[in-house]
GUMIMI-248890 format. One line per 2 residues: number of its first residue (from 1); their letters; for each residue x, y, z of N, C-alpha, C. Coordinates in steps of 0.1 Angstrom, whole numbers, plus 5000, padded with zeros to 4 digits. Atoms other than C-alpha are relative to their C-alpha. Layout:
NUM = a = X,Y,Z,X,Y,Z,X,Y,Z ~ ...
***
This chain:
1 = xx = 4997,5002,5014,3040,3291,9125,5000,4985,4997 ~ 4998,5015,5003,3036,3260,9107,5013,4993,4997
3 = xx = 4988,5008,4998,3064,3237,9111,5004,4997,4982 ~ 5003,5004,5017,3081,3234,9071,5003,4984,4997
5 = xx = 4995,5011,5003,3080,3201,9054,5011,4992,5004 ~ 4989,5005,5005,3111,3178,9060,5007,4993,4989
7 = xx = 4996,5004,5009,3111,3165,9026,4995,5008,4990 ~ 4999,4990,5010,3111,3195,9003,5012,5000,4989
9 = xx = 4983,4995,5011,3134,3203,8971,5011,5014,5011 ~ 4993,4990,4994,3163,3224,8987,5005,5008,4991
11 = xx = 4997,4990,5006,3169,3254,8966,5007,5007,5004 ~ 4989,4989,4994,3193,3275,8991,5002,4992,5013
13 = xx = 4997,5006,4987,3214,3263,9020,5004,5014,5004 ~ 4999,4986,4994,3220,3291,9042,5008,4997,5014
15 = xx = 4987,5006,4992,3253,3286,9062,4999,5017,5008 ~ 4990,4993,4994,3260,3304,9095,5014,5004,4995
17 = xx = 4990,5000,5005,3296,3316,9094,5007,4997,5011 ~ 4989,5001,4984,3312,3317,9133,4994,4986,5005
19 = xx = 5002,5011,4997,3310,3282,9143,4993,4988,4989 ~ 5001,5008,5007,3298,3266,9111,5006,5001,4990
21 = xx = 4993,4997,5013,3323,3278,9084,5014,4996,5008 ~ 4988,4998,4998,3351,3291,9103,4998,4995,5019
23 = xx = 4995,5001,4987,3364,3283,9139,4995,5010,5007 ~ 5001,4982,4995,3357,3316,9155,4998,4998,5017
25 = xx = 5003,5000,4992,3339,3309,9180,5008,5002,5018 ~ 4991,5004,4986,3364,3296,9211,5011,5013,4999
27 = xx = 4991,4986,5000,3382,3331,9197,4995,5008,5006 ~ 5010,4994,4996,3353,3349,9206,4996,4999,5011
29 = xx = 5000,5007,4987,3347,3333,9238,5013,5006,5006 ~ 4989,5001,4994,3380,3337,9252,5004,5018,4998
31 = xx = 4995,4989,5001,3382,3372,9241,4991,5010,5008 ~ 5006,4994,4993,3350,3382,9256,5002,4998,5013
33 = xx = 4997,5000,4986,3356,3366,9290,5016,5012,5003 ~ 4991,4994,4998,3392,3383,9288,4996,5012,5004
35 = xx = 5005,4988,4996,3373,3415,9286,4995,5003,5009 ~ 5009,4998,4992,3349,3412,9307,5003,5000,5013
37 = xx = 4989,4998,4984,3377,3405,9339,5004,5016,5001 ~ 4995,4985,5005,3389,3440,9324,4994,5007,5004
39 = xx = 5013,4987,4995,3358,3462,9326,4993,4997,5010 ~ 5005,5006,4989,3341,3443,9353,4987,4992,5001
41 = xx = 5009,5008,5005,3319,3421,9340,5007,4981,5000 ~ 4993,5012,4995,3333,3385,9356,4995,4989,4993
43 = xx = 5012,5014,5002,3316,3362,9328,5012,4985,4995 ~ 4996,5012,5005,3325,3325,9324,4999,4998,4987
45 = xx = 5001,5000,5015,3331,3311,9291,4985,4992,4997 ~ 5012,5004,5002,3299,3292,9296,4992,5012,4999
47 = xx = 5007,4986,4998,3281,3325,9302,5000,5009,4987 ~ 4995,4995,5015,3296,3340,9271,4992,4991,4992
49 = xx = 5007,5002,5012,3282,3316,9249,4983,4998,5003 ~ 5015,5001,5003,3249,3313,9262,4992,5016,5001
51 = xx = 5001,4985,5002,3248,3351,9265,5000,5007,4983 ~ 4997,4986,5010,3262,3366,9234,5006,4988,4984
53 = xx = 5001,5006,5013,3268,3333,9206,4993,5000,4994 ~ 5009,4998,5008,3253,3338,9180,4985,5011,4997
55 = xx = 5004,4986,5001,3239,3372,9186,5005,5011,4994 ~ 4998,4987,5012,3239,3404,9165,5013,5007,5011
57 = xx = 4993,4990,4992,3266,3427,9182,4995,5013,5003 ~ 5009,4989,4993,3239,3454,9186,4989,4991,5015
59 = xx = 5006,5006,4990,3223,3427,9209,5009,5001,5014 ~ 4988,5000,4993,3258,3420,9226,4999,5010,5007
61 = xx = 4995,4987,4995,3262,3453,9233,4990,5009,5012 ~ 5011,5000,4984,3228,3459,9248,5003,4997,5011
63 = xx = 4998,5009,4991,3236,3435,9270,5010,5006,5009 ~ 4992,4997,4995,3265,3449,9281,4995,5015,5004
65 = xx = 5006,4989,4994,3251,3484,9284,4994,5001,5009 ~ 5013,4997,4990,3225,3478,9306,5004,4995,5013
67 = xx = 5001,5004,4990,3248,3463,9328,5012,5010,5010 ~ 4983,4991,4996,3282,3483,9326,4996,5015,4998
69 = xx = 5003,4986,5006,3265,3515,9309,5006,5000,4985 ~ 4994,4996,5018,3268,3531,9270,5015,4998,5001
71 = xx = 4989,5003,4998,3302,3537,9278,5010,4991,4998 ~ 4994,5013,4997,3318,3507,9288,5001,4991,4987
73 = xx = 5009,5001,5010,3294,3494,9262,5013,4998,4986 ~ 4987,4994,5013,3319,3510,9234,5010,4993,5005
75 = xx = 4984,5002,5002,3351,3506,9248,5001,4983,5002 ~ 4997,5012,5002,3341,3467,9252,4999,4995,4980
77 = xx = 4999,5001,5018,3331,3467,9213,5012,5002,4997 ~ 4984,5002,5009,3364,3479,9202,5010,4993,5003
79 = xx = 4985,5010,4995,3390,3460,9224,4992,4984,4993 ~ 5003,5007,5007,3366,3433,9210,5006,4995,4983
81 = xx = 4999,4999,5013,3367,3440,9171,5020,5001,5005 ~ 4983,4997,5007,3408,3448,9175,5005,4984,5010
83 = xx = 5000,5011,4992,3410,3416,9201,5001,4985,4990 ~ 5004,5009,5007,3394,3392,9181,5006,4999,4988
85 = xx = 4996,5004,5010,3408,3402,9149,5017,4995,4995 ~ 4991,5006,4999,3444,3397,9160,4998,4985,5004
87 = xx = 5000,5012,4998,3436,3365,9171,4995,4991,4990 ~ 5007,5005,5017,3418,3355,9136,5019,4996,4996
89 = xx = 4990,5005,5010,3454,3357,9121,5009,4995,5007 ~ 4987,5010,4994,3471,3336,9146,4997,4987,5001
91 = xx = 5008,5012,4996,3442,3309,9157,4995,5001,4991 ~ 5012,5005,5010,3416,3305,9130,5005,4990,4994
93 = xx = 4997,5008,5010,3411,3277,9112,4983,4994,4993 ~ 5020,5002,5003,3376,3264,9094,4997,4988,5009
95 = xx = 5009,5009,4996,3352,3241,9110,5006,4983,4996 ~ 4994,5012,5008,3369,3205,9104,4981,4995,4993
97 = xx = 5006,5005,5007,3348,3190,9077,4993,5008,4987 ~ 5007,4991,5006,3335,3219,9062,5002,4997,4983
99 = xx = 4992,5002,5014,3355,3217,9028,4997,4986,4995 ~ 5004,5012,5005,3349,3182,9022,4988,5001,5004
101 = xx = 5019,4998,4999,3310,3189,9031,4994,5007,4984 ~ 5005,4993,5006,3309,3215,9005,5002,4997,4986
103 = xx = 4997,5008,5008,3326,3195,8981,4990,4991,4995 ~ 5010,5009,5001,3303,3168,8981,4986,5007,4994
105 = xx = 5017,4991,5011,3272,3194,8976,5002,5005,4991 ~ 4999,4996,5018,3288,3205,8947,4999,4989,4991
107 = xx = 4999,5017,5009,3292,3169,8934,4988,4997,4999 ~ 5016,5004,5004,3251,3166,8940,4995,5013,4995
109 = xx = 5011,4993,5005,3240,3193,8922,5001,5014,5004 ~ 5006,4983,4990,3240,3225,8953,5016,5002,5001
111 = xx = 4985,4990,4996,3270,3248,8942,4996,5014,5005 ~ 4999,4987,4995,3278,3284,8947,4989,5009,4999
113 = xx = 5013,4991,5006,3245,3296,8931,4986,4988,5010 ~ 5008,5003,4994,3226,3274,8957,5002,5006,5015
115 = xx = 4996,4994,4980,3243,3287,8994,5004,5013,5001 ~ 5001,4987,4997,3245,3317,9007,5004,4999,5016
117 = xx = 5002,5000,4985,3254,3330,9042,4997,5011,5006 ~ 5010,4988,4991,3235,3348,9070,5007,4999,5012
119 = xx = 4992,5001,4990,3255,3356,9097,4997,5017,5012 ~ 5006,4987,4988,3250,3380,9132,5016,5008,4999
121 = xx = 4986,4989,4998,3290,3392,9126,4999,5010,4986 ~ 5001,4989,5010,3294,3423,9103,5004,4996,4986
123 = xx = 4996,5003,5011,3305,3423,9066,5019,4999,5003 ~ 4992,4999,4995,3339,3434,9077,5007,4990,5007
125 = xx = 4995,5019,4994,3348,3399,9101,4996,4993,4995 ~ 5000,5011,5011,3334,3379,9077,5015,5001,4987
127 = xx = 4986,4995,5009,3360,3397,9049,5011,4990,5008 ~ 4989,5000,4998,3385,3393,9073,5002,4983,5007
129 = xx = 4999,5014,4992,3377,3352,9091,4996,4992,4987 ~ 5006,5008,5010,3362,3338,9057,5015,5003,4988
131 = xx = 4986,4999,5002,3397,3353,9042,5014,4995,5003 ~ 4982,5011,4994,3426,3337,9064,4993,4989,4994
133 = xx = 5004,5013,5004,3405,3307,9058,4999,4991,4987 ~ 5001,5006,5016,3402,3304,9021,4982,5000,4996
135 = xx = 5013,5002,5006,3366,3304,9020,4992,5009,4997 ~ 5007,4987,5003,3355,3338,9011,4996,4994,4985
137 = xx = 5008,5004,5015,3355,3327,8974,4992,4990,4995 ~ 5011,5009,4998,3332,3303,8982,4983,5004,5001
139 = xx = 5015,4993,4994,3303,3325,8990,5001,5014,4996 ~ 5004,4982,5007,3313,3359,8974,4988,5006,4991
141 = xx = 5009,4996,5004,3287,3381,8966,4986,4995,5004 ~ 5013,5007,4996,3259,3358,8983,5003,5001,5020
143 = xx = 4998,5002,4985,3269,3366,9022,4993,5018,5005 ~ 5012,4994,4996,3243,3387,9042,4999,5001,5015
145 = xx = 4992,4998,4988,3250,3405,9075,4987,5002,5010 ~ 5015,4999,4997,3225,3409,9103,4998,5015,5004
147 = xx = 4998,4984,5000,3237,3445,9104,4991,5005,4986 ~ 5004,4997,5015,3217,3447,9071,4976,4999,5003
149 = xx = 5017,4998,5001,3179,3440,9087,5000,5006,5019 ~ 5001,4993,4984,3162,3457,9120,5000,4991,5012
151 = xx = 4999,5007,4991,3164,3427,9141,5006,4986,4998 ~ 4993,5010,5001,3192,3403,9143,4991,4985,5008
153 = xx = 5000,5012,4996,3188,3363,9156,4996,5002,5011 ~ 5008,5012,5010,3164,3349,9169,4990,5000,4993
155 = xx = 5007,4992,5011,3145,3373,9147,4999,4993,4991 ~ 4998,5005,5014,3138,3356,9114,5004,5014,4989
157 = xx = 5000,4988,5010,3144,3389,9097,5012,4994,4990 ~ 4985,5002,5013,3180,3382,9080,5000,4984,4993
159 = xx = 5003,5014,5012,3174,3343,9071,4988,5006,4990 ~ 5017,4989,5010,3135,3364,9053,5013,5007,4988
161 = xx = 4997,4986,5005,3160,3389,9041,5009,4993,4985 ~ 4991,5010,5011,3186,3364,9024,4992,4993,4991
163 = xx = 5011,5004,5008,3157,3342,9009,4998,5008,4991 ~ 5004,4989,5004,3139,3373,8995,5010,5007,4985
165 = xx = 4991,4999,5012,3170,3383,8979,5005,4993,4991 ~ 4992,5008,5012,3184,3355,8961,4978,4995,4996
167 = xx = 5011,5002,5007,3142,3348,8953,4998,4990,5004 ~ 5002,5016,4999,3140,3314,8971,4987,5004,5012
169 = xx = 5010,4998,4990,3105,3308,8990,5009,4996,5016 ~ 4995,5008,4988,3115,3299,9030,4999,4989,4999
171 = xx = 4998,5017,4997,3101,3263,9025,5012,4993,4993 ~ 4990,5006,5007,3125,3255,9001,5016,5002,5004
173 = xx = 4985,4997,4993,3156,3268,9023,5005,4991,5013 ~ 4996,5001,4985,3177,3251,9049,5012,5005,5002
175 = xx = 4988,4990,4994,3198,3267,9073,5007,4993,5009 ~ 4991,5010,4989,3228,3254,9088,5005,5007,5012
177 = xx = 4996,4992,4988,3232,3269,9124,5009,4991,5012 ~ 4994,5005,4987,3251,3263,9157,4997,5010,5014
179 = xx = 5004,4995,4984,3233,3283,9181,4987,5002,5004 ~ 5014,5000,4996,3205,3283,9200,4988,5011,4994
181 = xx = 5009,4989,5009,3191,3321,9185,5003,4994,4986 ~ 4998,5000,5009,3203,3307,9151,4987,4991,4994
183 = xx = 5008,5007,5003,3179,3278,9154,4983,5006,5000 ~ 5014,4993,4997,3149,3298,9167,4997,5010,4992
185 = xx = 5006,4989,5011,3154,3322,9137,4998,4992,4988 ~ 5004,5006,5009,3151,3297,9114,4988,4995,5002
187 = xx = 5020,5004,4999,3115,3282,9125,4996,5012,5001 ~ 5006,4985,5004,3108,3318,9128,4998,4999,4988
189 = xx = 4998,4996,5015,3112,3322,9093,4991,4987,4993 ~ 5008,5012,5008,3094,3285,9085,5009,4995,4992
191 = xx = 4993,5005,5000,3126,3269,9075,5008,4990,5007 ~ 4989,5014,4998,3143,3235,9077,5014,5005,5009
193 = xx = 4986,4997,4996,3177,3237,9102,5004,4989,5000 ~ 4991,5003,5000,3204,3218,9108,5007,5006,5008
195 = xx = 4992,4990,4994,3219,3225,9137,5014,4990,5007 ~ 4987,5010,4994,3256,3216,9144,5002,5002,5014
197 = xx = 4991,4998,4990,3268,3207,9174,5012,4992,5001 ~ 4987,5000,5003,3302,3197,9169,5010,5012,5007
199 = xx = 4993,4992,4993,3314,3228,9184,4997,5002,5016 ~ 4999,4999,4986,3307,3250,9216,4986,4995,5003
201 = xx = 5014,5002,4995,3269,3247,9219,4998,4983,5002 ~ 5005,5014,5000,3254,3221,9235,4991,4993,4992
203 = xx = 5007,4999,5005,3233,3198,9217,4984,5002,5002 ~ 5017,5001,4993,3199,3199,9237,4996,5015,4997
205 = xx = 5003,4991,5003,3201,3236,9231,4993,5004,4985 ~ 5005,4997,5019,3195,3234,9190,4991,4988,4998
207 = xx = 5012,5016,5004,3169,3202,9196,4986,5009,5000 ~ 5014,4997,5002,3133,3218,9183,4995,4995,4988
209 = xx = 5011,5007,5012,3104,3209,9158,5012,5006,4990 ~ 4995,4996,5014,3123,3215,9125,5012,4999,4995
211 = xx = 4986,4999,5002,3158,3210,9133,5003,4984,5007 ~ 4991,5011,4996,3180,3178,9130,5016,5003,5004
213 = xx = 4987,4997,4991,3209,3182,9155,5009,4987,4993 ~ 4993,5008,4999,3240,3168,9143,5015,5003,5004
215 = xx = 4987,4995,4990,3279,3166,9155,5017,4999,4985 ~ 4991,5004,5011,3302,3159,9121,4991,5008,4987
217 = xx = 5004,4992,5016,3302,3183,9090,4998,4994,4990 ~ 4998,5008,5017,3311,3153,9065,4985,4999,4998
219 = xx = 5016,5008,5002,3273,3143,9074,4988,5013,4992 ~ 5013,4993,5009,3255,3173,9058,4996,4996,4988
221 = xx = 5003,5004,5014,3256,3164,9023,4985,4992,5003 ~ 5009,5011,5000,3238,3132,9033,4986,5005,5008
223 = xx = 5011,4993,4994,3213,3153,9054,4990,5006,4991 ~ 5006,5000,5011,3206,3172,9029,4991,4997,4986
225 = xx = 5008,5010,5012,3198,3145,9002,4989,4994,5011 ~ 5007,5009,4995,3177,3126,9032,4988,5014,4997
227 = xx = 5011,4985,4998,3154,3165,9035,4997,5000,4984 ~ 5005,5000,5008,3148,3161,9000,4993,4983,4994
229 = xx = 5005,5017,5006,3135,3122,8998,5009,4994,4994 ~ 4995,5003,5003,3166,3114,8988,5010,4989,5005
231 = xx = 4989,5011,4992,3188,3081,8998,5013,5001,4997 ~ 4987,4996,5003,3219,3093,8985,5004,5011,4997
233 = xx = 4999,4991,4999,3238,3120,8980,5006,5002,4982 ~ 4993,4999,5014,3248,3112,8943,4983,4998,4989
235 = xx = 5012,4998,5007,3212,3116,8931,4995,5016,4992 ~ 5001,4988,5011,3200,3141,8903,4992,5012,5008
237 = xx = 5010,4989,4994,3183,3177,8916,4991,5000,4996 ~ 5016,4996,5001,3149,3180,8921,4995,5014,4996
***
């Protein structure tokens, strides 16, 4: 696929949610390894994220199936989903910088009717992680699950799918990710990334044609205005 412009108008930013909104991630981590001592699956937390971050939980689960069986399979999904989501309302907190990032794109122009989010976790843990956090009413009504197309991350289907729906072509979208399938579904798709590493992922893993790896949230705004030819972030929309 052809690699998309880097200096295009941005018409839709398209925010992961577990590791670029909200914290999640090191909850997620920590809950899978717990499990996986449990049922018998011995994985490191390094292992975990380069296994199962930023994958669909029909992927996850494969994974798990094929190694523990259907079975297992299940009963690791639900100690998951009830695991994870006590731990939401004890540990969560958002992505430091996020809120003052988003701020700022509302101050140039890209508010709530320009971002949207595409995320590999269900509608349901978004509700419930984009909720403790305060940021649900930031993105209501524009958040888009990968439970919703036939092939999650690093599928381009659900970034296609998000576009599509709000009517924005792919060149004119960038997507802000933090994981290695997040980045590969965005050039799938012929989309601009942004891929944070600030969190768990390393950054050599989100370095390809299309994506500028960076480690500080404050810095998207200004990313953003540079992807549209712009030298500031207090310049009028294209």
């Amino acid at each position: 696929m052809t690699q998309p412009s880097l200096e295009e108008p941005v018409d839709l930013l398209i925010f992961d949610c577990d590791g670029v909104l909200v914290d999640s991630e090191p909850i997620a981590v920590r809950t899978h390894v717990g499990i996986g001592a449990e049922l018998g699956w011995a994985l490191t937390a390094d292992e975990v994220v380069q296994r199962f971050i930023g994958r669909s939980t029909t992927s996850i689960n494969a994974q798990i199936a094929e190694r523990l069986g259907e079975a297992v399979a299940l009963d690791w999904d639900e100690r998951f989903r009830v695991g994870h989501a006590e731990a939401v309302d004890t540990d969560l907190s958002i992505v430091d910088g996020i809120d003052d990032a988003l701020d700022a794109l509302e101050a140039m122009g890209i508010g709530a009717d320009r971002r949207c989010i595409a995320s590999s976790g269900s509608h349901e843990k978004m509700r419930h992680t984009l909720g403790r956090t305060g940021l649900y009413p930031r993105f209501q009504g524009r958040i888009f699950s990968a439970h919703e197309v036939q092939h999650g991350k690093p599928a381009p289907d659900l970034f296609l799918h998000a576009a599509r729906s709000l009517g924005v072509e792919p060149r004119r979208c960038v997507v802000i990710e933090d994981s290695r399938y997040g980045v590969q579904a965005a050039a799938a798709a012929g989309m601009r990334c942004f891929g944070y590493a600030g969190g768990l992922t390393p950054a050599d893993w989100l370095e390809q044609p299309g994506t500028t790896v960076f480690t500080d949230m404050r810095e998207l705004p200004r990313l953003v205005a540079m992807s549209q030819g712009r030298e500031s972030v207090h310049g009028s929309r294209n």
